[in-house]
C-alpha positions, 0 to 999 in steps of 0.5 A, spaced: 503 534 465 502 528 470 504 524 465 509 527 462 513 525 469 510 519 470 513 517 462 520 520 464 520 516 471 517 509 466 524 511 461 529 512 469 527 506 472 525 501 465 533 498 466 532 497 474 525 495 474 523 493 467 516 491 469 514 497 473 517 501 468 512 498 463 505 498 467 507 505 469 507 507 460 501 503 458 496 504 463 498 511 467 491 514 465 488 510 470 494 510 475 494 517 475 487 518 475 486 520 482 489 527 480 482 529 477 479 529 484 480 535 488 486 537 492 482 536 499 481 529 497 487 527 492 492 526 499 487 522 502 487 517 495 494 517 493 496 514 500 495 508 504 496 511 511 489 510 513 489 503 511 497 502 515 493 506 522 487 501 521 492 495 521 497 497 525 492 499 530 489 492 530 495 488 531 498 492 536 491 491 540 491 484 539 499 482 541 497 486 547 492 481 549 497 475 548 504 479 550 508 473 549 508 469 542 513 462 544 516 463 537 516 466 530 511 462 527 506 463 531 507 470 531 506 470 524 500 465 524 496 470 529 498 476 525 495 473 518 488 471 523 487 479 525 489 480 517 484 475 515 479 478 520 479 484 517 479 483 510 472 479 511 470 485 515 
């Protein structure tokens, strides 16, 4: 059944989204794939929550410490440093 909406999503947005739409068609078994887990767990996979709260959390902890960033850039380069930081964890 899955799959059936997931062709009919694919034909929706081919014009709109041509590539999507494409990698939705020739690989929706595996896209789709976390609907052979179990319901408890299904919600957990399908979403990135858990990975948004773990870097929200993280970027609001740092910027608290230094409070005032002097301009764009830095802001941005102190960002990528807690980013990278936690991808090497």
């Amino acid at each position: 059944m899955s799959f059936d909406i997931a062709q009919l999503i694919a034909i929706k947005y081919q014009d709109k989204y041509p590539r999507v739409a494409r990698f939705l068609e020739e690989d929706r078994k595996s896209i789709l794939a976390f609907y052979d887990c179990l319901d408890i767990h299904q919600r957990k996979i399908r979403t990135n929550n858990l990975i948004e709260g773990l870097l929200n959390k993280a970027l609001k902890q740092g910027s608290k410490v230094v409070k005032v960033f002097p301009n764009r850039e830095s802001c941005l380069r102190y960002a990528c440093c807690i980013l990278m930081e936690i991808d090497e964890e």
